[in-house]
ZADRENKE-528171 format. One record per residue (C-alpha): x, y, z. Coordinates in Angstrom, 2 decimals. Layout:
<sites>
        u        v        w
        X        Y        Z
...
</sites>
This chain:
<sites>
        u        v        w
    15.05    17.57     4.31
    13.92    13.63     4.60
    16.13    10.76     5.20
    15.33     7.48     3.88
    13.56     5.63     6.68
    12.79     1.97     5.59
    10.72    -0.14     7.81
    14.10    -2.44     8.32
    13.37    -5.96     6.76
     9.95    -6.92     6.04
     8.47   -10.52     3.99
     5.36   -10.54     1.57
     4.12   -13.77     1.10
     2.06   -15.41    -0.98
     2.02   -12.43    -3.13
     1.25   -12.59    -7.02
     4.33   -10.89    -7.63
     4.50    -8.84   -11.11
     8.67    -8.33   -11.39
     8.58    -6.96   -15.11
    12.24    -8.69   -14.40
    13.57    -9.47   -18.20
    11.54   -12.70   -18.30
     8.28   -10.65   -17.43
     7.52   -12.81   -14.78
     4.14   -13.21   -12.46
     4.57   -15.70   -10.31
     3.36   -16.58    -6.49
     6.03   -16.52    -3.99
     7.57   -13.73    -1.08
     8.84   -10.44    -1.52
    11.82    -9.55     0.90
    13.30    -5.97     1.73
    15.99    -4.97     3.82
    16.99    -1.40     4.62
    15.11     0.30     1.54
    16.43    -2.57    -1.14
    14.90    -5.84    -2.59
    16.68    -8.59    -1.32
    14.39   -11.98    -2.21
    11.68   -12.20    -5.17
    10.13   -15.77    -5.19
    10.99   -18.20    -2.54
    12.18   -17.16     0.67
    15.14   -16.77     1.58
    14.51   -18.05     5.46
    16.12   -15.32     6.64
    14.83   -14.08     9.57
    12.86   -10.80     9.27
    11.69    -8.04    11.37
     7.85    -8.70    10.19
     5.97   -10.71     8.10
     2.67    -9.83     5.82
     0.08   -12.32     4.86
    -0.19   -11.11     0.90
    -2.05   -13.57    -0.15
    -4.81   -11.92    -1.64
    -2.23    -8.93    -2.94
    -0.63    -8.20    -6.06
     2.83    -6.48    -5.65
     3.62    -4.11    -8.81
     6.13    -2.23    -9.55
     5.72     1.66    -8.50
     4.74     3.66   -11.45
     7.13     6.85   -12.84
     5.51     9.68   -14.39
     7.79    10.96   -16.54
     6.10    14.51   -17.01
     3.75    16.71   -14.79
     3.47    20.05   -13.50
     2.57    18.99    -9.54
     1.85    22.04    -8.25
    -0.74    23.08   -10.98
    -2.87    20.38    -8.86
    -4.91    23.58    -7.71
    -5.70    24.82   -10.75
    -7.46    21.41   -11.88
   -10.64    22.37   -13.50
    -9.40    26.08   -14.19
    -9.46    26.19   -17.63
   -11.46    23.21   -19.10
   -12.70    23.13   -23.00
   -10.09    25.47   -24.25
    -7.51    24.77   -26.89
    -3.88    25.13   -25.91
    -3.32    28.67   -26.59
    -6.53    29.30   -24.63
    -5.20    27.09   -21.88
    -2.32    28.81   -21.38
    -3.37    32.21   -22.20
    -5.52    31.53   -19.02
    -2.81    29.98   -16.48
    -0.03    32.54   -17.32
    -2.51    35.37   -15.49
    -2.23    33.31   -12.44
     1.41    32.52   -12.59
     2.40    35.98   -10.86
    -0.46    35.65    -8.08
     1.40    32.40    -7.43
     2.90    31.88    -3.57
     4.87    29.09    -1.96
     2.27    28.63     0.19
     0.05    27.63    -2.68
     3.06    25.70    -4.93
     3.43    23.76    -1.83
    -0.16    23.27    -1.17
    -0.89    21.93    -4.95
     2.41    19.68    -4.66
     1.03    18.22    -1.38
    -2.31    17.78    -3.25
    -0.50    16.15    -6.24
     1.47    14.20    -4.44
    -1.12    12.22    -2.30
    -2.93    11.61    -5.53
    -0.49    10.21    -6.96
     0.57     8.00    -4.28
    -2.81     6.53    -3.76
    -2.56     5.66    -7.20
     0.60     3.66    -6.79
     2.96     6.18    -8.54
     6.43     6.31    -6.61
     8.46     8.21    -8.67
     7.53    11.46   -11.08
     9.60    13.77   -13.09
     8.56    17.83   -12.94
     9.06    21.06   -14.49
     8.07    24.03   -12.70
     9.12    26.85   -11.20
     9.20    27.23    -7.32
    10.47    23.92    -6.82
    11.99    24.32    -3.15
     7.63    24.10    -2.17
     7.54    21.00    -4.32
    10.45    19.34    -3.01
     9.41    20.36     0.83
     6.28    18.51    -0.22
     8.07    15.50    -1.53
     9.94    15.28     1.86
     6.83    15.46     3.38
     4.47    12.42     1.88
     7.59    10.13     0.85
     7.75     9.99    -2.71
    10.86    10.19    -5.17
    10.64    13.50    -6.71
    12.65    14.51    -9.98
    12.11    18.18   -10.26
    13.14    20.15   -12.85
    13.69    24.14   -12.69
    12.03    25.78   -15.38
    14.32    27.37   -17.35
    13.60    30.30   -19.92
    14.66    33.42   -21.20
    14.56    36.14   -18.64
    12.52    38.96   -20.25
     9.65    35.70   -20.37
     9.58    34.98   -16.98
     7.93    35.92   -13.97
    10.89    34.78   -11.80
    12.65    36.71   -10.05
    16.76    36.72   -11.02
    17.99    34.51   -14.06
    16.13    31.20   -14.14
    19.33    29.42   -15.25
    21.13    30.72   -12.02
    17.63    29.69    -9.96
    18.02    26.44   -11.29
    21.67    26.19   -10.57
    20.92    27.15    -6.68
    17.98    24.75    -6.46
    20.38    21.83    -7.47
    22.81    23.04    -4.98
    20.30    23.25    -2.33
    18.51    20.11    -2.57
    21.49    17.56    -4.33
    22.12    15.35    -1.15
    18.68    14.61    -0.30
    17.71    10.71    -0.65
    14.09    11.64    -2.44
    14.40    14.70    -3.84
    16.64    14.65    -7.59
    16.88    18.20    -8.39
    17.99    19.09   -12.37
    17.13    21.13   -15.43
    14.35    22.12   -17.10
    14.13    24.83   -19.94
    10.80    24.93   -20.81
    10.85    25.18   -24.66
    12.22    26.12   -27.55
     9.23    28.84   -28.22
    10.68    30.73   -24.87
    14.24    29.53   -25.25
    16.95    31.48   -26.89
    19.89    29.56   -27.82
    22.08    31.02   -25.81
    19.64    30.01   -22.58
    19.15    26.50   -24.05
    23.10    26.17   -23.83
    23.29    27.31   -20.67
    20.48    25.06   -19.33
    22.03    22.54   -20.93
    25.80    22.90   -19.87
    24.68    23.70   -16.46
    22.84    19.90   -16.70
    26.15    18.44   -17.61
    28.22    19.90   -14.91
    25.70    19.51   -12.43
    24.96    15.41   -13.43
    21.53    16.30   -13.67
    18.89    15.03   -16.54
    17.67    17.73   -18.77
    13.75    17.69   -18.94
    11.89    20.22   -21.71
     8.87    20.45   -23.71
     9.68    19.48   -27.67
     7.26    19.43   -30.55
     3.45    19.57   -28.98
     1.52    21.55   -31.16
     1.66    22.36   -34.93
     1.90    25.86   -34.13
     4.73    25.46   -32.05
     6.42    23.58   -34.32
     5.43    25.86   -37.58
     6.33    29.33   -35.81
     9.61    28.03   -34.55
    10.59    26.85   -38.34
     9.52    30.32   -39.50
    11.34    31.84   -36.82
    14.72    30.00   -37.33
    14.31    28.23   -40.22
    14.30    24.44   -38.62
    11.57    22.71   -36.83
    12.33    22.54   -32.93
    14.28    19.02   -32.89
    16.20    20.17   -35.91
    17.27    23.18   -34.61
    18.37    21.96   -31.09
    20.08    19.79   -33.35
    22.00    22.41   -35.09
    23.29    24.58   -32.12
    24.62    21.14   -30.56
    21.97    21.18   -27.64
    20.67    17.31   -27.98
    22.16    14.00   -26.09
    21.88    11.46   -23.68
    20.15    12.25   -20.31
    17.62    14.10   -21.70
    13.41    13.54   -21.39
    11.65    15.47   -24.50
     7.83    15.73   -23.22
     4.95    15.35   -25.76
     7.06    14.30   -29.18
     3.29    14.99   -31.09
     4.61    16.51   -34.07
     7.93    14.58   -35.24
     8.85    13.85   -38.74
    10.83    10.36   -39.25
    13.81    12.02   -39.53
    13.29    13.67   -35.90
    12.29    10.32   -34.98
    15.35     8.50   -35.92
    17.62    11.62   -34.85
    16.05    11.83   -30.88
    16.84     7.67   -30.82
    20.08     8.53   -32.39
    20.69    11.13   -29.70
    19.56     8.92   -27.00
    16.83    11.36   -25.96
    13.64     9.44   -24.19
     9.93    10.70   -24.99
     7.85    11.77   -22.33
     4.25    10.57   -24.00
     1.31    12.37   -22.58
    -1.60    11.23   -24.09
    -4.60    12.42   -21.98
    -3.60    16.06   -21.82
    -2.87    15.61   -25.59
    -6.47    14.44   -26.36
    -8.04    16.89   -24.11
    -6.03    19.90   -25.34
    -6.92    19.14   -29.02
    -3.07    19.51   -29.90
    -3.89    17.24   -32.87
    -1.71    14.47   -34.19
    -0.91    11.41   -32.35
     2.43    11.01   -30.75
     4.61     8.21   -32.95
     5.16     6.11   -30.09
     5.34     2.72   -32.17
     7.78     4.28   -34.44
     9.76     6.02   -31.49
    10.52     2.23   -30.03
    11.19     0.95   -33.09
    14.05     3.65   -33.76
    15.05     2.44   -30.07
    14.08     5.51   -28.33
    12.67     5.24   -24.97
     9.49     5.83   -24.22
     7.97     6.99   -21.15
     4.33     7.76   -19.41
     3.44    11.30   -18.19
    -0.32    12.67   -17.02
     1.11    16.44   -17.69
    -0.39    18.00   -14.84
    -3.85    17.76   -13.26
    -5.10    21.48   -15.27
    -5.09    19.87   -18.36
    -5.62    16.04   -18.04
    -7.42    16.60   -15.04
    -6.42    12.96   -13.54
    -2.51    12.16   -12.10
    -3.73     8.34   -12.85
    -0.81     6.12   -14.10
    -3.81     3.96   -14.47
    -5.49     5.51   -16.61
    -2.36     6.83   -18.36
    -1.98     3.08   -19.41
    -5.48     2.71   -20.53
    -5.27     5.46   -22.84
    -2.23     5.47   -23.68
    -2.91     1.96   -25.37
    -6.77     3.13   -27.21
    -4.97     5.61   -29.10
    -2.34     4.09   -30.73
    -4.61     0.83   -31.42
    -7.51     3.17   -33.02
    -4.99     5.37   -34.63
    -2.95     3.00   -36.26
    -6.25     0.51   -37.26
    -4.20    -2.06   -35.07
    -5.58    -3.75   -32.35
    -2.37    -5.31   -31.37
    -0.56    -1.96   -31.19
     1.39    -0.78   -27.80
     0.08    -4.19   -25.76
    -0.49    -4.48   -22.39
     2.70    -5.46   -21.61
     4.46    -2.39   -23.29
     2.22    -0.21   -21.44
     3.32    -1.53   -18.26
     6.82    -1.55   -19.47
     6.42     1.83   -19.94
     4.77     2.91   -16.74
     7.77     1.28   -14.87
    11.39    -0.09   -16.55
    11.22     2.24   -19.34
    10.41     5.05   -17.02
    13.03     3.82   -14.82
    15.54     4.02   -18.15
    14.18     7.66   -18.96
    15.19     8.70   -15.32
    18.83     7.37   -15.84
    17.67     4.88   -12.73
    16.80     1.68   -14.43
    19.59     0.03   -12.33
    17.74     1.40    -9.26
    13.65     1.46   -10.44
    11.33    -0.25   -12.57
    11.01    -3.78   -11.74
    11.18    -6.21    -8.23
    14.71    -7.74    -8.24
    17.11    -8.11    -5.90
    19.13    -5.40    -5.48
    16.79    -2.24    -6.51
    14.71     0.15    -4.50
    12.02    -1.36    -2.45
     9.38     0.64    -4.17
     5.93    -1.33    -5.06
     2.37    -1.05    -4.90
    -0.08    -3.72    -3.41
    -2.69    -4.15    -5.36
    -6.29    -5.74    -3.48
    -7.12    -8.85    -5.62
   -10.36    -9.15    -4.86
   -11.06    -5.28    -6.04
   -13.66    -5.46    -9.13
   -11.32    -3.91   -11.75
    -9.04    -6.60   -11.33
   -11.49    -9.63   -11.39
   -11.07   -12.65   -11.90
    -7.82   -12.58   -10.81
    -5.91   -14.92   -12.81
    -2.45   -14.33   -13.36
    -2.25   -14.80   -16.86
    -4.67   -11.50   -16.89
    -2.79    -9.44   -13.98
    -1.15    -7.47   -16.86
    -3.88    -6.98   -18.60
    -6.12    -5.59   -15.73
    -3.28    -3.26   -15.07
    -3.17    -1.84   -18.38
    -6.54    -1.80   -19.03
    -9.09    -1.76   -16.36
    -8.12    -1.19   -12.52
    -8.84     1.33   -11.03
    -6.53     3.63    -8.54
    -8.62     2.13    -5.53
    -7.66    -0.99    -6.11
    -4.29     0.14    -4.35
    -4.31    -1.06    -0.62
    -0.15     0.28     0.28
     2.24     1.78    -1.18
     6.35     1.46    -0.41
     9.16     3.92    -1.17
    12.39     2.99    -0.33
    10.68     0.22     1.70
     9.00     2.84     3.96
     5.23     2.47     4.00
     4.09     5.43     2.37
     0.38     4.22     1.81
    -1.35     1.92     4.14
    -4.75     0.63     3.62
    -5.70     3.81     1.45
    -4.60     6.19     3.84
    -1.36     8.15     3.62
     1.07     7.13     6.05
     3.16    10.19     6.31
     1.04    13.48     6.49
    -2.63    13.10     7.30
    -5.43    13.71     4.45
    -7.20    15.87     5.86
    -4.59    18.11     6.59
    -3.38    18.28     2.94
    -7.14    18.68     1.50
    -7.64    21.83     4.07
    -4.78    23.26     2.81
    -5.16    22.97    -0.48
    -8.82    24.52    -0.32
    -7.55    27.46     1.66
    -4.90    27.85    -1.11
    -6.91    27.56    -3.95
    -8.97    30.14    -3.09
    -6.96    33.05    -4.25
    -6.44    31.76    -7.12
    -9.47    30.80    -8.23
   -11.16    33.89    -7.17
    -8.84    35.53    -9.21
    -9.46    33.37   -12.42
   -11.72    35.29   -15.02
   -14.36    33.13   -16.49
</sites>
């Protein structure tokens, strides 16, 4: 299992320095570390440090969270393009039994190292197989929140109950410094109630969050309200399932009354907006009126076999021409809310926010450095930093990459594990799978 291992004390300067600290400040000045934490943001401190960066033609950001994805489907990107939902998944459930840890781990690595070189330091999963995944979080350096799919047992190709899987993975992997092991059932359409109660009292004895799929098609939501009688919030509702700690991916199809009882609950939204789109799940998730009940809202690519991009990037981008076309409102989710949301209010979804989100003194050393004089982000005046984040850079534009203040991406190339090695692997284990794929 990893161990932090932070590069000691290090000193940006000259950095434009985005802090999404409560003012929102840019601003030029040095960004300290020391032993994995922030310790200076703005002048220095003159404390003597261990090595000093020239950053003068950087931008420092916050490290993105993506707050939904399924990391190991990385091989399977491509797979099943141009098909509705059903279709989708109709498809990917005939691989799910071929599936080895070989190739989980292989699609994590892949994942992972996308992600990374996109400036994403922290992502919340929901798989099964999640000891590959977390081996492969240990491996590149990232902070990995990785939920164990949970789901009735006569709909499962796992092996044993899931719930008890999940309660062994937690065990196995709670003291590591990068890896945040917790729940995950994977929806209400495969969920009984008596294995969404057990998911989620095993969450609450275990400290963990509680990560599902709520409310992403109308079909979902339709056969669930014949089935039971409520629609899928409602219900979880009624058997006494929802509450704090909990990250509800997708949200599409939510009444106003869902939306105002999930804020009441203090359940966070997981929006997903490029796998939406692509998917043709219809509807438009309610994000505007999800803040304004005071529910968080998060950023999530889904994973990379039905976006097909782990881009926090383009997430943003998105993510912001949907609701401003939808709604007929230009001024809808700004650039500054979409950056909010690809870092503090990722941070808050996570239960971390103390830890994650912003540069300030006192949190996790994790931040991208962004190349100023990269095309997407030109001209490079502060008062536009945000919006060239939100709305035109591009995931080359990321020079390094920090976790914990360990240098996880340097110059482009990953710091911990060696491209090429991860790219062999991954074609070697994609080949089984994909020769087993009907067209």
């Amino acid at each position: 299992m990893a161990t932090d291992r932070p590069s000691g004390s290090l000193r940006f300067t000259g950095a434009l320095l985005i802090t999404q600290d409560p003012e929102r400040r840019v601003l030029r000045g040095d960004l300290e570390f020391r032993d994995g934490r922030i310790t200076s943001v703005g002048p220095s401190t003159g404390d003597s440090v261990e090595e000093t960066v020239d950053a003068s033609g950087l931008a420092i950001v916050p490290g993105f969270i993506n707050t939904h994805g399924h990391v190991a489907m990385t091989l399977l990107r491509g797979i099943a393009d141009d098909r509705d939902l059903g279709a989708f998944l109709e498809r990917l459930f005939a691989l799910d039994a071929r599936r080895t840890e070989v190739d989980l781990e292989a699609g994590a690595a892949l994942g992972i190292a996308e992600m990374l070189l996109g400036g994403t330091t922290s992502f919340l999963d929901l798989y099964y197989g999640e000891d590959a995944v977390a081996r492969a979080v240990s491996g590149l350096g990232i902070r990995g929140f990785l939920g164990w799919a949970v789901l009735d047992p006569d709909k499962t190709t796992q092996r044993g109950r899931p719930v008890d899987n999940a309660r062994a993975f937690i065990e196995r992997w709670s003291s590591d410094p990068l890896v945040h092991p917790l729940v995950a059932p994977q929806g209400v359409y495969v969920c009984s109630e008596e294995t969404w109660l057990a998911a989620r009292d095993l969450a609450q004895r275990s400290g963990t969050l509680l990560h599902y799929h709520l409310s992403e098609t109308r079909s979902e939501v339709h056969n669930h309200e014949r089935a039971t009688g409520r629609r899928p919030p409602l219900w979880l509702e009624s058997i006494g399932a929802l509450g704090p700690g909990q990250v509800a991916a997708h949200g599409v199809w939510l009444t106003k009354a869902e939306i105002e009882l999930l804020a009441r609950r203090g359940v966070g939204v997981a929006h997903c907006p490029s796998s939406n789109l692509k998917l043709a799940t219809g509807g438009v998730c309610p994000v505007v009126e999800l803040r304004e009940a005071g529910a968080v809202v998060g950023l999530g690519t889904d994973s990379a076999a039905s976006n097909n991009s782990l881009s926090m990037l383009h997430e943003m981008r998105v993510a912001g021409l949907l609701q401003k076309h939808h709604r007929w409102d230009a001024a809808a989710l700004s650039a500054q809310q979409l950056l909010d949301m690809a870092t503090l209010e990722g941070a808050k979804l996570l239960g971390r926010s103390g830890e994650l989100g912003s540069l300030e003194p006192g949190k996790r050393a994790d931040f991208s450095c962004f190349r100023l004089d990269h095309p997407s982000l030109s001209p490079a005046r502060p008062e536009a930093i945000v919006s060239h984040l939100a709305y035109s850079a591009s995931d080359e534009a990321v020079d390094s990459v920090y976790v914990g203040g360990r240098c996880v991406v340097r110059h482009r190339k990953l710091e911990l594990r060696d491209w090429a090695d991860v790219r062999s692997a991954a074609e070697a284990a994609s080949e089984p799978l994909w020769g087993s794929a009907n067209p």
